[in-house]
N, C-alpha and C positions, 0 to 999 in steps of 0.2 A: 310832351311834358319832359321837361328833363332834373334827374332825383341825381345829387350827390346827396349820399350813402356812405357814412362815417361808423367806424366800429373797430374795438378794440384790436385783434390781428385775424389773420384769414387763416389761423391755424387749425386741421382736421380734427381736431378731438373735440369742440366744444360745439353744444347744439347752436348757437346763435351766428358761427360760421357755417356751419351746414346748413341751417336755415337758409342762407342767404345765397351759398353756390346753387344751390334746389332750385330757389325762384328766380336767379336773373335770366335764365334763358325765357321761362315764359314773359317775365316785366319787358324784354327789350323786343319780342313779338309780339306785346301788346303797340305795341308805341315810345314806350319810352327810352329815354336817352338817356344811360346808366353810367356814371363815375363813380368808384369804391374807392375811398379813403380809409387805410388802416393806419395804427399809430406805434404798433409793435412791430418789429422784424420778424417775419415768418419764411423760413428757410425754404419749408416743404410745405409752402399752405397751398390756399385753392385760387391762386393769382391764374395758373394756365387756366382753367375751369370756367372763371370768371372773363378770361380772353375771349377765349372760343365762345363764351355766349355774348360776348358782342360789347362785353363792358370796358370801361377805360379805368386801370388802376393805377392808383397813385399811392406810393408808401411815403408815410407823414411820421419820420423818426429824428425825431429832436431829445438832447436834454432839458429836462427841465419840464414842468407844464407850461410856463409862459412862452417859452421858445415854440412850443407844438399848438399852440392856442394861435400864435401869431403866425404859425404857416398854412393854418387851414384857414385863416380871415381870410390869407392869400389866397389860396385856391380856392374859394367861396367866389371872391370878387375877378376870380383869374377865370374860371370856367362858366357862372355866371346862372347859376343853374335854380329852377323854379321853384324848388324845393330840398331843403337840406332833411335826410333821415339820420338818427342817429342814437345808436343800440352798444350796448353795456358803458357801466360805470365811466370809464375814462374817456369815452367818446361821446357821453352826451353829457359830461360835465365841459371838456372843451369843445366840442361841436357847436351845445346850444351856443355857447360863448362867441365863437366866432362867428357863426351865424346871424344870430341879432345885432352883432357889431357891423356887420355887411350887409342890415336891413333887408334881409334875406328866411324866409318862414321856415320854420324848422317844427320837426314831428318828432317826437322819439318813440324808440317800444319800450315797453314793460314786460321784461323778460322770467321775472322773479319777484316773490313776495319778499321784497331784500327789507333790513330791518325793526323785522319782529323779534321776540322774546327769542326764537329759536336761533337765529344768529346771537344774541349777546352770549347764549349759553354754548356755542361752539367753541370746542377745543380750537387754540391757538388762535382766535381772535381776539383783541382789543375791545372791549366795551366801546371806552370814550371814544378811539377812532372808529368803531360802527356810527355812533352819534355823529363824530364830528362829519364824517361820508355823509349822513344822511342830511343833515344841514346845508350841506353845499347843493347838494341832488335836490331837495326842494329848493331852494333860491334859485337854480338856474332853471329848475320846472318852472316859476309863474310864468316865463317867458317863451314856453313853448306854445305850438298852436293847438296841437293835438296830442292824442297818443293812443297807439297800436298796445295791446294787452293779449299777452297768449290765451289767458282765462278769464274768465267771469271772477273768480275766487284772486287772480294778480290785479283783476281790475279794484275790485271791493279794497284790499289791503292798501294797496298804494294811492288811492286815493284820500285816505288819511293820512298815511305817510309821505305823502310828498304835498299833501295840505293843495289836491286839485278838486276840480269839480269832476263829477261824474258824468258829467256830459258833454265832457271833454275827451271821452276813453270809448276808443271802438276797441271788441272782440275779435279777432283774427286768431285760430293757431298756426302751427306751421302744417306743413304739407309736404308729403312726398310721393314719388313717381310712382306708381302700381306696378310698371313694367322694371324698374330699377329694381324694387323691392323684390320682383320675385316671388314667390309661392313652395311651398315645400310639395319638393316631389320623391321620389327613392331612389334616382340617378343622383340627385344634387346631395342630398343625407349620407347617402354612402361616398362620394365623391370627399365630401367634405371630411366627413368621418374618417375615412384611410390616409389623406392629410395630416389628419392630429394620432392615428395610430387608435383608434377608436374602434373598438369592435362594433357590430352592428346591434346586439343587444345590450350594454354598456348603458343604463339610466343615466344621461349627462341634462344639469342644470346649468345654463350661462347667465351669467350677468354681466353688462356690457354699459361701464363709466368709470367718470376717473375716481382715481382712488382719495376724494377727499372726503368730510365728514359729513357734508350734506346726503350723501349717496349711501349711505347706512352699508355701507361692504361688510365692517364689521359685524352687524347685525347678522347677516346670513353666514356669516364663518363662525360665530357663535352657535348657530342654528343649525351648520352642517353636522357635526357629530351627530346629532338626534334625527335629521333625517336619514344618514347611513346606517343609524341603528336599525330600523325598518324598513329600508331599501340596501342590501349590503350590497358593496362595489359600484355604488352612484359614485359620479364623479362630477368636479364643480369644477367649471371653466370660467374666469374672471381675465376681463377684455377691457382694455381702457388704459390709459399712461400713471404713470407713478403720479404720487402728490404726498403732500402731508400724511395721510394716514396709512401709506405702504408700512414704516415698521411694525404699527401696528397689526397693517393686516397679515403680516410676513410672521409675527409672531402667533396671529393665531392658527395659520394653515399648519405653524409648527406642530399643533396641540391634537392637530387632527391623528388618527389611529396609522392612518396608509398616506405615505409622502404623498404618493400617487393621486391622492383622490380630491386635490385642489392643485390645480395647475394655472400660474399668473401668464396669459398669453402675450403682455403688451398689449400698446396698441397695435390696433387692426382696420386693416382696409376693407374688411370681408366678413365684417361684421353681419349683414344680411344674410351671409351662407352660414355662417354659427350659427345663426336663427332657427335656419332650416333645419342642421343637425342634431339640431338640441331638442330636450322633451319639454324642457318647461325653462322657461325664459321667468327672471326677478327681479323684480325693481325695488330696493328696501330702501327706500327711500324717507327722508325724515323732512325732508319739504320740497318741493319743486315749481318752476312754473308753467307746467304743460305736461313734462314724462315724454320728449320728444322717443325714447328707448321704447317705452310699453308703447305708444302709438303704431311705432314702426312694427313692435313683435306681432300687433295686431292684423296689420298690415300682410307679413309673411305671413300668420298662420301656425306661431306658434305658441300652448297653452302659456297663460300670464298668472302669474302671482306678484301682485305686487302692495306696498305700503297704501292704508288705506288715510292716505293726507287728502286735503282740498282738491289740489289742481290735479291730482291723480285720478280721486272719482269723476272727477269733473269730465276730465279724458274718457277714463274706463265704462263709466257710468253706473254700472252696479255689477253683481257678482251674474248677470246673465253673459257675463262679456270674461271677465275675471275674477278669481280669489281675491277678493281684500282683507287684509289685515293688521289690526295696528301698529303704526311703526314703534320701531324699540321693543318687539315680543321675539326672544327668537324663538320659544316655544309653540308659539302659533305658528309664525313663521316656517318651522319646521312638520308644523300638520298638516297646514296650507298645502308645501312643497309634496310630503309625502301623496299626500291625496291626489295629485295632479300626475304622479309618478304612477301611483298603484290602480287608480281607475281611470284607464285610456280611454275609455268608451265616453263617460261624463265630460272630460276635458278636449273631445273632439267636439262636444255640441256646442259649448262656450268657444270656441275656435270659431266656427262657421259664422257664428252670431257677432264676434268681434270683427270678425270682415268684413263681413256685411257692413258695423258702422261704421269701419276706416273707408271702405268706398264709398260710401254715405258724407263724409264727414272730414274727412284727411287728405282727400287727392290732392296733389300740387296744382291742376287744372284748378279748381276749383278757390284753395285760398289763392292762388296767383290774382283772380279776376278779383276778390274782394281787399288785395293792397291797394288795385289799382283802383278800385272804387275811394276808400281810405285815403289815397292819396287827392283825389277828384275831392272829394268832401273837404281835407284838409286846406285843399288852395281855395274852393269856395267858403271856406269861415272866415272870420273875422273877429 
């Protein structure tokens, strides 16, 4: 089978590229014949990554959307390939397009519940151009064949909103390596720890996304002073690239008691040994389509508190696994955090029991076989 693989750039920070560096070594040991088409210029994305697992990448940068809509009909009709996939906004609004135009069956994923009340009410977006985005995104939907959904809760949502059938949408999440991820041990915690200059009893909370408003950052910097009120000399490490809501969150670390006790690390490559070093990992999230971040925390092993949205419990499953809590509280949010901090014994047991479902539920072995099933189902519909 051979899958060109269209998506918006192959840059490190966003889950839906990392999704995709993760599974192409397993897709091209399964059998398939992988070409990535990106449509953004990514300096330091995961093009070598994607080499070494055996994929053929091609950068699709044009001005204009008609000029990039008409070089990937090209490379549609130039490579020839069985199946066109094709994942965030700009790439399956031109992907489907050229796709169908090359009479060639195209998939896409449902990465997010994009479109709901919760985006019109986002700081600095555009109502009408949410509308008008979601207009174009269903008209180039009727013409896909299928579609991949991180969640049950992405599948439900966009199934109204993009006006398809439900029986049209397989469940997949993403997946990641157990051996990549790693496990928290006391060489790796203190390794990491001395790194950041981190004493070994030092309470450190991490939060690990970019800094926009879907990812509620703000939230937990609201929330920090009051868990330092009950934890003194906790320290809150925040991981992830700038965006829209850095001045805000630059001005709330300002507010905090001790400079000290909120540290912006950028992005990071080692984001999994933060994991390790830290006590309670946070996801304050105000909607998501999967929590690719709490999956992974799951994964290492380190306690979770996170926003108690759809696609999160969906991941999480209940508080035997994690703290949930409603998004937008940071008072909870700071009970939450304190509790996970002051009773180590309770939040080792919800540890063991969330590992348990990520290797249940998360291996990259394991969603890898059900794309490639998804993809098998896809070419036999009609």
């Amino acid at each position: 089978m051979h899958v060109l693989y269209v998506i918006d750039s192959l840059n490190r920070v966003g889950g839906a590229e990392q999704g995709l560096a993760a599974m192409a070594p397993g897709l091209v040991r399964s059998g398939i014949t992988l070409d990535v088409a990106y449509l953004k210029p990514s300096d330091d994305g995961f093009q070598p990554e994607l080499a070494v697992a055996g994929a053929t990448v091609f950068g699709v940068h044009h001005p204009g959307r008609g000029r990039t809509a008409a070089a990937l009909h090209a490379l549609v009709r130039e490579r020839g390939p069985d199946l066109v996939h094709t994942t965030l906004y700009e790439a399956d609004v031109l992907g489907r397009s050229a796709a169908l135009a090359a009479r060639t069956p195209v998939v896409s994923s449902l990465v997010n519940s994009a479109y709901g009340p919760e985006h019109l009410q986002a700081r600095g977006l555009n109502p009408w151009k949410v509308r008008a985005a979601q207009a174009v995104d269903a008209a180039t939907a009727q013409g896909t064949r299928r579609f991949h959904a991180l969640t049950r809760h992405v599948a439900r949502a966009m199934t109204t909103r993009l006006r398809i059938s439900p029986r049209r949408i397989d469940v997949v999440p993403r997946g990641r390596d157990p051996e990549l991820l790693g496990t928290v041990t006391p060489e790796r915690r203190a390794k990491v720890r001395a790194d950041l200059e981190l004493a070994e009893d030092v309470p450190v909370v991490l939060a690990a996304a970019r800094q926009q408003y879907q990812k509620g950052l703000d939230v937990l910097l609201a929330a920090w002073p009051l868990v330092r009120r009950e934890v003194p000399g906790a320290v809150l490490l925040l991981a992830g690239s700038p965006g829209a809501e850095t001045p805000r969150l630059r001005a709330l670390a300002a507010d905090v008691d001790d400079p000290a006790a909120v540290r912006f690390l950028g992005p990071r490559g080692d984001v999994f040994d933060l994991m390790a070093a830290a006590d309670a990992f946070a996801v304050p999230s105000r909607w998501e389509g999967l929590g690719s971040a709490a999956m992974e925390a799951m994964g290492v092993g380190v306690p979770l508190v996170c926003s108690d949205v759809p696609a999160l419990r969906e991941t999480v499953r209940s508080e035997d696994y994690a703290l949930l809590v409603p998004p937008e509280q940071p008072v909870e949010l700071a009970a939450a955090l304190t509790r996970v901090l002051t009773d180590r014994q309770e939040a080792a047991v919800r540890v063991r029991a969330a590992r348990a479902r990520f290797l249940t539920s998360f291996t990259l072995h394991q969603v890898t076989a059900q794309m490639v099933e998804f993809y098998e189902r896809s070419l036999g519909a009609r």
